[in-house]
PyMOL Python script that loads the backbone (N, CA, C, O; Angstrom):
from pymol import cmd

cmd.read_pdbstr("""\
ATOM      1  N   UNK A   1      34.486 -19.999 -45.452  1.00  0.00           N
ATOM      2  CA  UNK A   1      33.229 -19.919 -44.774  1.00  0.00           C
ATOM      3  C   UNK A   1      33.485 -19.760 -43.283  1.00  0.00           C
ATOM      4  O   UNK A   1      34.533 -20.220 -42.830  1.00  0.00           O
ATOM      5  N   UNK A   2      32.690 -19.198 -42.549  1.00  0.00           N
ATOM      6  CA  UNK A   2      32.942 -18.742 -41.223  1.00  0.00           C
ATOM      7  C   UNK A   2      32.349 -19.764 -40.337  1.00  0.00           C
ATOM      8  O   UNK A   2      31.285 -20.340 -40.565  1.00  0.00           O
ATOM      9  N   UNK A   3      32.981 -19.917 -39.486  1.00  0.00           N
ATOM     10  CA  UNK A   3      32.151 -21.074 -38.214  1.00  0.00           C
ATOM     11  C   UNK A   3      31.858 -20.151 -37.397  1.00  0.00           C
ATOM     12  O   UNK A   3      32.481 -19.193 -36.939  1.00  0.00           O
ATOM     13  N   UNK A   4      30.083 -20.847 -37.177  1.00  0.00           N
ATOM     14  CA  UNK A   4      29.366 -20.089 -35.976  1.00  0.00           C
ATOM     15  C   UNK A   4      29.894 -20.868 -34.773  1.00  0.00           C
ATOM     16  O   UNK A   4      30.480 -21.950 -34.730  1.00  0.00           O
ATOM     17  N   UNK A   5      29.615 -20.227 -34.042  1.00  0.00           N
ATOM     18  CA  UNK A   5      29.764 -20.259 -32.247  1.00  0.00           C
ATOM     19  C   UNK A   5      28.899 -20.614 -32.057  1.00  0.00           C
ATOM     20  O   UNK A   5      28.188 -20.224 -32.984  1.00  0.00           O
ATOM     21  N   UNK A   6      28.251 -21.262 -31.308  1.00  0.00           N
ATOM     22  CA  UNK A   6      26.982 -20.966 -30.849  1.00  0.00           C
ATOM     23  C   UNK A   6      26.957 -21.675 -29.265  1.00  0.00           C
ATOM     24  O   UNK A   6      27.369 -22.831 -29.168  1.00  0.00           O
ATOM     25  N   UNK A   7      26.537 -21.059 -28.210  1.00  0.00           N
ATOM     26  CA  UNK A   7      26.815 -21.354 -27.354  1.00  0.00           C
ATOM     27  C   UNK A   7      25.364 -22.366 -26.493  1.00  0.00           C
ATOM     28  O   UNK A   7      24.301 -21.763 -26.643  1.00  0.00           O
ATOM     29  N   UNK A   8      25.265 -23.200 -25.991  1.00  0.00           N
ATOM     30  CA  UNK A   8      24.444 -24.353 -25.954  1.00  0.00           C
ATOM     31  C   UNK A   8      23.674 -23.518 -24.818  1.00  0.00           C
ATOM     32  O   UNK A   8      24.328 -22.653 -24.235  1.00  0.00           O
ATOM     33  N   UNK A   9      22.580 -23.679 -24.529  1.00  0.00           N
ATOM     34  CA  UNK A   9      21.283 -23.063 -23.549  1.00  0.00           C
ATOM     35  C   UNK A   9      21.173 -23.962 -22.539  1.00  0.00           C
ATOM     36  O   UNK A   9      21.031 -25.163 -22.765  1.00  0.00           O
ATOM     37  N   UNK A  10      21.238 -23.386 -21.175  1.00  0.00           N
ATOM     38  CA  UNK A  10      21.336 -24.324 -19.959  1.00  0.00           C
ATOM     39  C   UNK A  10      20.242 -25.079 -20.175  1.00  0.00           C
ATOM     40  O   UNK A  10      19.380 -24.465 -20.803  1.00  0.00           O
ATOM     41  N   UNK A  11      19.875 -26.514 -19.802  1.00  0.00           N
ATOM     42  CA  UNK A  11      18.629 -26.900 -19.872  1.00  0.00           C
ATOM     43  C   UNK A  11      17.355 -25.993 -18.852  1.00  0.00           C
ATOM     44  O   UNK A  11      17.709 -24.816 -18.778  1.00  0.00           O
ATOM     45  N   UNK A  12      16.137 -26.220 -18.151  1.00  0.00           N
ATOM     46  CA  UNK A  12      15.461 -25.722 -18.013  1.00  0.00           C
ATOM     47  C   UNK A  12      15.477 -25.901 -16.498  1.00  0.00           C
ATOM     48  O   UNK A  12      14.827 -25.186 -15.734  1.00  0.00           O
ATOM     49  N   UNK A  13      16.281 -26.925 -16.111  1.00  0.00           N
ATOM     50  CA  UNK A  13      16.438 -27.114 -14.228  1.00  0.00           C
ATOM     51  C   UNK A  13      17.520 -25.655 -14.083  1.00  0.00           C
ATOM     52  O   UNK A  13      17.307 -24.591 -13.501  1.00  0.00           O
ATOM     53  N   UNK A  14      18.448 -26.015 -14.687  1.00  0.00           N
ATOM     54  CA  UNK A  14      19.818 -25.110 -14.700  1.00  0.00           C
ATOM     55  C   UNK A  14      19.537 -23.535 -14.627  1.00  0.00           C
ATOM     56  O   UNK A  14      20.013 -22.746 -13.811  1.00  0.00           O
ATOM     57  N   UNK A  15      18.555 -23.234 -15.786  1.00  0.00           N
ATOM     58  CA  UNK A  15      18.066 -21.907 -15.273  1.00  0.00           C
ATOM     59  C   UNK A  15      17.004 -21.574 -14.204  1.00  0.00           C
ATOM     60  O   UNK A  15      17.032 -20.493 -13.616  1.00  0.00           O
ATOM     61  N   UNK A  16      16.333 -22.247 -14.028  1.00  0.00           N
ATOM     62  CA  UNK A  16      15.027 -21.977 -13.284  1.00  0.00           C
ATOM     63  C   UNK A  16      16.143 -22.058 -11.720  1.00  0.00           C
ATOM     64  O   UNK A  16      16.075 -21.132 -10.912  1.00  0.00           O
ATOM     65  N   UNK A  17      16.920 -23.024 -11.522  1.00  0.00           N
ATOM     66  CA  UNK A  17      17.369 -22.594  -9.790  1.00  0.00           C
ATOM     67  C   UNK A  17      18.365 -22.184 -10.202  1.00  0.00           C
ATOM     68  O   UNK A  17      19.244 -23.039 -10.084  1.00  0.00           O
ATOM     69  N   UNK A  18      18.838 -20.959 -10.807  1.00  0.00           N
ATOM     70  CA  UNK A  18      19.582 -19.720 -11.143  1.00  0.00           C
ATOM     71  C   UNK A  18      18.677 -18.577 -11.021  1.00  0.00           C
ATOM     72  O   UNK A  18      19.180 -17.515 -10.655  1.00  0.00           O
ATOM     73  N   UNK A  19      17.497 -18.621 -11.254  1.00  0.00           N
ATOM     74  CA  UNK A  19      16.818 -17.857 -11.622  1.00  0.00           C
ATOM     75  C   UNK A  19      16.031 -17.564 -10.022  1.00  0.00           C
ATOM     76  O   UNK A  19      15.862 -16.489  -9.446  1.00  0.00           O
ATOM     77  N   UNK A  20      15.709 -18.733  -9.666  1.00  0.00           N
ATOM     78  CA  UNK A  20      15.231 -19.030  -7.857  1.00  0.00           C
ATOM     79  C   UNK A  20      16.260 -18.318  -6.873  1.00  0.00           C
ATOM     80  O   UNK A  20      15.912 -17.497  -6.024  1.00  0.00           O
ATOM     81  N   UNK A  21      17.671 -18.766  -7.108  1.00  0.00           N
ATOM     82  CA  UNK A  21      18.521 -18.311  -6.333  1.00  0.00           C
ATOM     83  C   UNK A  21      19.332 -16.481  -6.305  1.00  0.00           C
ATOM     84  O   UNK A  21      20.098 -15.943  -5.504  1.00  0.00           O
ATOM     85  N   UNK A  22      18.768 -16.071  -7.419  1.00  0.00           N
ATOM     86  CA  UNK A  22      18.695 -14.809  -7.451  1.00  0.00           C
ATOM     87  C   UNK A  22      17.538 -13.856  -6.829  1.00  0.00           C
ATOM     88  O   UNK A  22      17.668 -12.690  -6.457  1.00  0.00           O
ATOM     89  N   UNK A  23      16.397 -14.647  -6.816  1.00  0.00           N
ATOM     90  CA  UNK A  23      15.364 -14.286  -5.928  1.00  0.00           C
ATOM     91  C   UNK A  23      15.410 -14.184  -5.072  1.00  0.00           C
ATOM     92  O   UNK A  23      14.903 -13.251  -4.450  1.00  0.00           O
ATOM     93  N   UNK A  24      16.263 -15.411  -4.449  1.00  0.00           N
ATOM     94  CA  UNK A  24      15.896 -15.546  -2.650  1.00  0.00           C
ATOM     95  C   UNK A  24      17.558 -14.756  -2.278  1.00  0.00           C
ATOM     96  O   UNK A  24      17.804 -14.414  -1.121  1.00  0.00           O
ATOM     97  N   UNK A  25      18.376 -14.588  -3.177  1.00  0.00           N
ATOM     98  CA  UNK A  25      19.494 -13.955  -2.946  1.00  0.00           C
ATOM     99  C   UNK A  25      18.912 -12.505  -2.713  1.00  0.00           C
ATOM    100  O   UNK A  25      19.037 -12.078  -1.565  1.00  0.00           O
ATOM    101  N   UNK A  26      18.174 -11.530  -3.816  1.00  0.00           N
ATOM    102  CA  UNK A  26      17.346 -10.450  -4.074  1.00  0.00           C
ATOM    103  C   UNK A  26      16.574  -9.794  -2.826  1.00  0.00           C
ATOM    104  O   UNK A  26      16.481  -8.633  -2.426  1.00  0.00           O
ATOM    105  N   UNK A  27      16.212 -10.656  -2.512  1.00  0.00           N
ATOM    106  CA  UNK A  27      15.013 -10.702  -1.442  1.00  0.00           C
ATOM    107  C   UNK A  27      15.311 -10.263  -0.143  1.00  0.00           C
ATOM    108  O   UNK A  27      14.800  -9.324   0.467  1.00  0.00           O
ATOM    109  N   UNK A  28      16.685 -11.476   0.420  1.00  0.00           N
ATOM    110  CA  UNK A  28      17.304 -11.587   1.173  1.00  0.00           C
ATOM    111  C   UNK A  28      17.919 -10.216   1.565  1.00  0.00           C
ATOM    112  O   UNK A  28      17.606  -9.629   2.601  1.00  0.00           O
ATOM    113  N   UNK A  29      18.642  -9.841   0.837  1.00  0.00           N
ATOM    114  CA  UNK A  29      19.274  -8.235   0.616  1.00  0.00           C
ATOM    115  C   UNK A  29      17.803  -7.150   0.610  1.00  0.00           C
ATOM    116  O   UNK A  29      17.752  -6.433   1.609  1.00  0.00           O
ATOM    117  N   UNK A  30      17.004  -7.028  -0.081  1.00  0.00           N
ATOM    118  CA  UNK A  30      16.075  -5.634   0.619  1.00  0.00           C
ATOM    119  C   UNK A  30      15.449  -5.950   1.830  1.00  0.00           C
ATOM    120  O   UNK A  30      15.135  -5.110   2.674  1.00  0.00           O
ATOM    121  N   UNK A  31      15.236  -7.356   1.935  1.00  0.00           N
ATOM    122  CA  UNK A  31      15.297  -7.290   4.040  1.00  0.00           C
ATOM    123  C   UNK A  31      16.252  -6.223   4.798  1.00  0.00           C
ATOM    124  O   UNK A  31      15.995  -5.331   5.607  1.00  0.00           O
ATOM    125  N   UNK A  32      17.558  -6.713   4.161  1.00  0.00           N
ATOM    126  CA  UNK A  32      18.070  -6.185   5.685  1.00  0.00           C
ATOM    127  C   UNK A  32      17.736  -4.365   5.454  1.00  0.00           C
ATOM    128  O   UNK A  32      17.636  -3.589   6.404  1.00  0.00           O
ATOM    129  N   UNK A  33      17.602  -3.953   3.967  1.00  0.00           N
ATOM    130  CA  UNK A  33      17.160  -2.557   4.226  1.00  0.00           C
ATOM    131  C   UNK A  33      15.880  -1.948   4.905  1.00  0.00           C
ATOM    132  O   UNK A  33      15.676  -0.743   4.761  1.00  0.00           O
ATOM    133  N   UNK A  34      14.860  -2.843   5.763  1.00  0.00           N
ATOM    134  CA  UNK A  34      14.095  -2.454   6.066  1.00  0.00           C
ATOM    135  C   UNK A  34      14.603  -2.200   7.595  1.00  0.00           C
ATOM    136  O   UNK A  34      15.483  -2.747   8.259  1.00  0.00           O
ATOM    137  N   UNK A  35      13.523  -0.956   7.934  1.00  0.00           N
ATOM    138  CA  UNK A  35      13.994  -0.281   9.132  1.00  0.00           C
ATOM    139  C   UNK A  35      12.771  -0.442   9.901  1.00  0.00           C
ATOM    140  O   UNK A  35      11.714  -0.217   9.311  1.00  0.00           O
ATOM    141  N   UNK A  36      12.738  -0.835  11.262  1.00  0.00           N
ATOM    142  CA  UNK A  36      11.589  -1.231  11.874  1.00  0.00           C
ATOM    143  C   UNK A  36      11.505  -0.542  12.919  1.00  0.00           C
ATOM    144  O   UNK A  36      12.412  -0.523  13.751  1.00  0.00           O
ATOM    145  N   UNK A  37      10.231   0.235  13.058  1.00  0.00           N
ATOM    146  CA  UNK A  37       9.717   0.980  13.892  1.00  0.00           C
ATOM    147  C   UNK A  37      10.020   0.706  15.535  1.00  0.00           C
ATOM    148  O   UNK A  37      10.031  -0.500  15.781  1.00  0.00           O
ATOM    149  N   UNK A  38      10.156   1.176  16.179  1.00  0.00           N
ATOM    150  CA  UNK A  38      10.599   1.652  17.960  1.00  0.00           C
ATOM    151  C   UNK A  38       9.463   1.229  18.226  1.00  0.00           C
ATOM    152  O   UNK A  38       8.504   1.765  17.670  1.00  0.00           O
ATOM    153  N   UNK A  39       9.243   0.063  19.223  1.00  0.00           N
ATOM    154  CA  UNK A  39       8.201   0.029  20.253  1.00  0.00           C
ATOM    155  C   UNK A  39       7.534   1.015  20.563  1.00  0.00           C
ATOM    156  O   UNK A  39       6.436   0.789  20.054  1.00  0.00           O
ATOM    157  N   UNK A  40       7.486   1.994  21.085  1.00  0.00           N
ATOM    158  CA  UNK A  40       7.251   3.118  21.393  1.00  0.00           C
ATOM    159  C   UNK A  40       6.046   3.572  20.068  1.00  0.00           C
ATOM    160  O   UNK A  40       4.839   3.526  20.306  1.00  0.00           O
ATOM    161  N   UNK A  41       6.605   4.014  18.647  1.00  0.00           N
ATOM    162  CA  UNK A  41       6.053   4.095  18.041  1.00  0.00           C
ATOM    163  C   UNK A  41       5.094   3.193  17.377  1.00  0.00           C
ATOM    164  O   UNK A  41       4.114   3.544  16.720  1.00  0.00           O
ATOM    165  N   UNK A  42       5.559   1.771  17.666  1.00  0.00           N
ATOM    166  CA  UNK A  42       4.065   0.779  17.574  1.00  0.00           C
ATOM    167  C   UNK A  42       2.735   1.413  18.364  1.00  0.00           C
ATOM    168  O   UNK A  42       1.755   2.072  18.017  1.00  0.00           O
ATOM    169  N   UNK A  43       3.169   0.930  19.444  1.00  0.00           N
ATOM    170  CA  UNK A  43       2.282   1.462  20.268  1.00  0.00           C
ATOM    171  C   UNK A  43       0.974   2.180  20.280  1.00  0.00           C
ATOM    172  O   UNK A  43      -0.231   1.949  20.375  1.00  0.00           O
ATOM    173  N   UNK A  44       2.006   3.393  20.103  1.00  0.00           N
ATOM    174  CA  UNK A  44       1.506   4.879  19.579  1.00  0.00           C
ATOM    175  C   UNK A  44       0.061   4.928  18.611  1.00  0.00           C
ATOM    176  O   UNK A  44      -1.083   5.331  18.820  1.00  0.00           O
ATOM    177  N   UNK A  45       0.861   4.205  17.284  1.00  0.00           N
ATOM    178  CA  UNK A  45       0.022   4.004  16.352  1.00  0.00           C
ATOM    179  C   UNK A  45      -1.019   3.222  16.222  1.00  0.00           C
ATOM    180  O   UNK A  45      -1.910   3.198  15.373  1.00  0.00           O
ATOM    181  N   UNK A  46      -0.736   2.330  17.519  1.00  0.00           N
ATOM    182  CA  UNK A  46      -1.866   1.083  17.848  1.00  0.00           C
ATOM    183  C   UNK A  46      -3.007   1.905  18.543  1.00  0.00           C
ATOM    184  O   UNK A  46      -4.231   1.770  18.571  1.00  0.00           O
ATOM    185  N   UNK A  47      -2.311   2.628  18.982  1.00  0.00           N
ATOM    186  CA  UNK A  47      -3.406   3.623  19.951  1.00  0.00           C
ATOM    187  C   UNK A  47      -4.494   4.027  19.034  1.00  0.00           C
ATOM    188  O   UNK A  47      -5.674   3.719  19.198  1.00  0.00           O
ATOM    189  N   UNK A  48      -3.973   4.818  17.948  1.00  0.00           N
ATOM    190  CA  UNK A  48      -4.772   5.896  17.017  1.00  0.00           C
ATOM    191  C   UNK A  48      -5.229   4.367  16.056  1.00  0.00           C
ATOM    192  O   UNK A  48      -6.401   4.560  15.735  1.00  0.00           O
ATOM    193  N   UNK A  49      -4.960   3.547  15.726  1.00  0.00           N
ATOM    194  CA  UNK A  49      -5.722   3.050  14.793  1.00  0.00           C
ATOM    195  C   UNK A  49      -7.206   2.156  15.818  1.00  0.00           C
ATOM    196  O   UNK A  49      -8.300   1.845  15.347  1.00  0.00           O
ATOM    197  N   UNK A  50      -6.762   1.957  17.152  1.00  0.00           N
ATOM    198  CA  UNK A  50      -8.065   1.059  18.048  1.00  0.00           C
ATOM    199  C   UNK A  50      -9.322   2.340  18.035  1.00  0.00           C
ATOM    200  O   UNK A  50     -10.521   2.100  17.894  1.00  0.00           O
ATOM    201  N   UNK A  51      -8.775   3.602  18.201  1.00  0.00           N
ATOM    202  CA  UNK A  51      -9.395   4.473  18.494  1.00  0.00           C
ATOM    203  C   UNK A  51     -10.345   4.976  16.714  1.00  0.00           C
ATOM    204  O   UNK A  51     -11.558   5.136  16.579  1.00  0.00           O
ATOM    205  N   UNK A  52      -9.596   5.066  15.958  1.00  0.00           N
ATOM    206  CA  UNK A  52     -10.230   4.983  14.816  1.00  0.00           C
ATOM    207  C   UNK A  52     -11.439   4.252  14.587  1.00  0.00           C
ATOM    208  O   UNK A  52     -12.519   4.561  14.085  1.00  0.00           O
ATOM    209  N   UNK A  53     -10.900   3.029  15.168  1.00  0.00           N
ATOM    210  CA  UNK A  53     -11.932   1.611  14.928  1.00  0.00           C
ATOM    211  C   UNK A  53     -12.876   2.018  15.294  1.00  0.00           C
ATOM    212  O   UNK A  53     -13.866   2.157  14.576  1.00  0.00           O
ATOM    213  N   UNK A  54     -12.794   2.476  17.144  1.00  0.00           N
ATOM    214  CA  UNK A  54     -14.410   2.820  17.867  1.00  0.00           C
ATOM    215  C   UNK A  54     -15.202   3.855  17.533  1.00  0.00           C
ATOM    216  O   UNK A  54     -16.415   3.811  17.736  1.00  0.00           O
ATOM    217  N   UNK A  55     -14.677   4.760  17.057  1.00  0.00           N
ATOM    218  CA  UNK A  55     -15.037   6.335  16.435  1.00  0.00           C
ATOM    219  C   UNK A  55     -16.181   5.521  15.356  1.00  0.00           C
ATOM    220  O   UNK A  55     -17.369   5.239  15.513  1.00  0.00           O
ATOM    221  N   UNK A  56     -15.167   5.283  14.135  1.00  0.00           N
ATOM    222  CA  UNK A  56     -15.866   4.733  12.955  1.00  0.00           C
ATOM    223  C   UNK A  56     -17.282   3.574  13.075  1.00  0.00           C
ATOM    224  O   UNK A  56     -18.158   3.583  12.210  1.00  0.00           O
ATOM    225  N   UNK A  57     -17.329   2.500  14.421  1.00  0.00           N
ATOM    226  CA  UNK A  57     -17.991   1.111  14.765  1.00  0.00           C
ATOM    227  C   UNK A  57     -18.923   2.441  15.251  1.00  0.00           C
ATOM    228  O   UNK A  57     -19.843   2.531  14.438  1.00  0.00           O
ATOM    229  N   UNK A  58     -19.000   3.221  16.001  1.00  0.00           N
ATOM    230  CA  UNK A  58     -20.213   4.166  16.836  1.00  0.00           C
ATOM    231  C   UNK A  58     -20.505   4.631  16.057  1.00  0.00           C
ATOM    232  O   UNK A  58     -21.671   4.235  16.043  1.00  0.00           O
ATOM    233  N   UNK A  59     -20.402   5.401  15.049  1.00  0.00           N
ATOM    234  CA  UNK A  59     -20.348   6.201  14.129  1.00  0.00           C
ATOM    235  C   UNK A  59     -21.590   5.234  13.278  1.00  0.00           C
ATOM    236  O   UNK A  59     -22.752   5.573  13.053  1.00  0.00           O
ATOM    237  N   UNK A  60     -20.982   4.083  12.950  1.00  0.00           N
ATOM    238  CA  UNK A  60     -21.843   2.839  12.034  1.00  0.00           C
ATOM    239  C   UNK A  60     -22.824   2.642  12.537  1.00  0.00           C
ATOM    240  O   UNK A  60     -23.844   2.694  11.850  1.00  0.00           O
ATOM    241  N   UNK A  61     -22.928   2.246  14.360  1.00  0.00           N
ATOM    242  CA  UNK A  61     -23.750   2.113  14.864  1.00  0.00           C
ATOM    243  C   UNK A  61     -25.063   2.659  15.392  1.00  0.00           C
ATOM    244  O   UNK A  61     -26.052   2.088  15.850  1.00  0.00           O
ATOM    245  N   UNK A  62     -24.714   4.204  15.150  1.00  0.00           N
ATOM    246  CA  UNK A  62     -25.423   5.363  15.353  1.00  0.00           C
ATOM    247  C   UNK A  62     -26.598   5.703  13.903  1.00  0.00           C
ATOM    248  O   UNK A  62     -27.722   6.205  13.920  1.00  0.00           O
ATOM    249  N   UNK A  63     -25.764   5.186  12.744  1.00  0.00           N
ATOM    250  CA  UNK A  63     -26.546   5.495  11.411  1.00  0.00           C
ATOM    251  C   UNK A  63     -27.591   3.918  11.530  1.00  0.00           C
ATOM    252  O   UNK A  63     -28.817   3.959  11.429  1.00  0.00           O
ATOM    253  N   UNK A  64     -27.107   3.120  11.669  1.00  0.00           N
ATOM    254  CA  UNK A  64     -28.070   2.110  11.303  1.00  0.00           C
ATOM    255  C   UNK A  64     -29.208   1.606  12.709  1.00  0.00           C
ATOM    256  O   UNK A  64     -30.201   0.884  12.798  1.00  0.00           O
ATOM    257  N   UNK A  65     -28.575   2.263  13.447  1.00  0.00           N
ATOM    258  CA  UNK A  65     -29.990   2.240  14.503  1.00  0.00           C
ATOM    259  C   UNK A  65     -30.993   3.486  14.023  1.00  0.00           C
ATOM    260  O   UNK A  65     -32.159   3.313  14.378  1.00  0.00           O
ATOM    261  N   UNK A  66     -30.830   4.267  13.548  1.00  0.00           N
ATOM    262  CA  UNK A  66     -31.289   5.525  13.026  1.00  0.00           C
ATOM    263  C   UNK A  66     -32.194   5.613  12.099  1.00  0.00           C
ATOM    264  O   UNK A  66     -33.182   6.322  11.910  1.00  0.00           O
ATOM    265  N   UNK A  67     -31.512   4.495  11.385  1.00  0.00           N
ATOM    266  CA  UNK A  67     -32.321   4.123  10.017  1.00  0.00           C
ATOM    267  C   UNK A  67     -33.415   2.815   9.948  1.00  0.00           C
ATOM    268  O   UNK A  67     -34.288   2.590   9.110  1.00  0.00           O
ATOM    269  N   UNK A  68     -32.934   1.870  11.432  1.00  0.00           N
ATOM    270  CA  UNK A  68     -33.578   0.486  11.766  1.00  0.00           C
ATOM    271  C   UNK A  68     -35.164   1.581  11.852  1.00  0.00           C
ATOM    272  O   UNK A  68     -36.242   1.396  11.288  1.00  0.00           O
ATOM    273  N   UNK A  69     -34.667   2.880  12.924  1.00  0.00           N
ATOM    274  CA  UNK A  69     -35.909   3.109  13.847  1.00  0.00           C
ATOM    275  C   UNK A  69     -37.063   4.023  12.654  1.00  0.00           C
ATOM    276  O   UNK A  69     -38.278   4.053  12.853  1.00  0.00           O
ATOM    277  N   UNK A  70     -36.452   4.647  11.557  1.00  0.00           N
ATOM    278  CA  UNK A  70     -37.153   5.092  10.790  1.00  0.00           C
ATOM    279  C   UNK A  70     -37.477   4.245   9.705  1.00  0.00           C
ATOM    280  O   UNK A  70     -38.241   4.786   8.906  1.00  0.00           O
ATOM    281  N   UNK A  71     -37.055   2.793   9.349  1.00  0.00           N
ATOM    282  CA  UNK A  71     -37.607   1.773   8.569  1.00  0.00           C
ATOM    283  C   UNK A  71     -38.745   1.678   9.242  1.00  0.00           C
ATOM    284  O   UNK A  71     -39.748   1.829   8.545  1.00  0.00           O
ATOM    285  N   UNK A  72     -39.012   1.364  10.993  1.00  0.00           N
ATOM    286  CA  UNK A  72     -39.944   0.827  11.649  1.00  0.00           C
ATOM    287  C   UNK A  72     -41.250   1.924  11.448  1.00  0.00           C
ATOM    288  O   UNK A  72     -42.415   1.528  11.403  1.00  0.00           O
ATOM    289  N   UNK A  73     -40.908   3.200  11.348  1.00  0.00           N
ATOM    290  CA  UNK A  73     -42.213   4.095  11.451  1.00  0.00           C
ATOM    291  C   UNK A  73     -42.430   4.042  10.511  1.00  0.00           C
ATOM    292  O   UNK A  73     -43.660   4.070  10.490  1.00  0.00           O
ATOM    293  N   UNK A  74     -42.107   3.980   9.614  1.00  0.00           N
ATOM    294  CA  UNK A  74     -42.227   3.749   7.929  1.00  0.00           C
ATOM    295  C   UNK A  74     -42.999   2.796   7.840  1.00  0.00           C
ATOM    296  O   UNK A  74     -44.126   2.979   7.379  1.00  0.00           O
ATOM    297  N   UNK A  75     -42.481   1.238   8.361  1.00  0.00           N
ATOM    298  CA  UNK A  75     -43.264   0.092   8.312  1.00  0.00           C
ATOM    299  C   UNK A  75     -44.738   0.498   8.896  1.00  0.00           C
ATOM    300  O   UNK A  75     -45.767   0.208   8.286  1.00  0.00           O
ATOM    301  N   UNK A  76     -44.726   1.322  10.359  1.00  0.00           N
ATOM    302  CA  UNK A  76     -45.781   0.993  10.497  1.00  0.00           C
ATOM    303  C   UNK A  76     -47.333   2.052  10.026  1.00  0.00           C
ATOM    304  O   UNK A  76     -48.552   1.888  10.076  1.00  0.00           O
ATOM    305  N   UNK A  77     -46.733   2.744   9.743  1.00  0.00           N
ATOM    306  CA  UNK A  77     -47.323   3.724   8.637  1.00  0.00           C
ATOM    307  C   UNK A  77     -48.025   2.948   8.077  1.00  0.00           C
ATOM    308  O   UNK A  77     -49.198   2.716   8.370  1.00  0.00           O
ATOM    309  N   UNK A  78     -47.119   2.237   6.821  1.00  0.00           N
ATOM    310  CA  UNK A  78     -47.922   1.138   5.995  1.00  0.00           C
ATOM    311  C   UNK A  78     -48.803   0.563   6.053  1.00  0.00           C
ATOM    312  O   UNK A  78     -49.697   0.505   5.209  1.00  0.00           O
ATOM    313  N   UNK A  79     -48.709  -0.197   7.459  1.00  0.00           N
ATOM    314  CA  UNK A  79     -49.108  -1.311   8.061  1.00  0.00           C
ATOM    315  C   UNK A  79     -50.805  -1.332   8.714  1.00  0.00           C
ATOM    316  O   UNK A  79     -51.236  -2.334   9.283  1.00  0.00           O
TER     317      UNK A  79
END
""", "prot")
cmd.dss("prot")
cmd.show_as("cartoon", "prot")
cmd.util.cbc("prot")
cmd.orient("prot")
């Protein structure tokens, strides 16, 4: 008759910070592959996204005063 092997299963601490330390090992390593943008190009992009903002906020602000002032003739139509 053949004898099994059988090899015993770490308990559940044993794997779980094996399992943790491959993470933060994991992790650790695609950090350093990140490549971070030049001042310069912050900047830049800070520029175009503030400017976005005000375009889009006037833009918002332009439709709903538009629509306040034609609720009001509307209202007073009704009224």
């Amino acid at each position: 008759m053949a004898e099994k092997t059988t090899q015993k299963k770490p308990n559940a601490l044993v794997r779980a910070w094996k399992s943790s330390s491959k993470f933060f090992r994991d992790t650790k390593n695609e950090i350093k592959k990140i490549v971070w943008p030049a001042p310069n190009a912050v900047f830049r992009n800070m520029g175009v996204v503030l400017v976005t903002i005000i375009v889009i906020g006037a833009f918002i602000f332009g439709l709903d005063t538009a629509f306040m002032k034609l609720l009001g003739l509307v209202m007073n139509i009704a009224g």
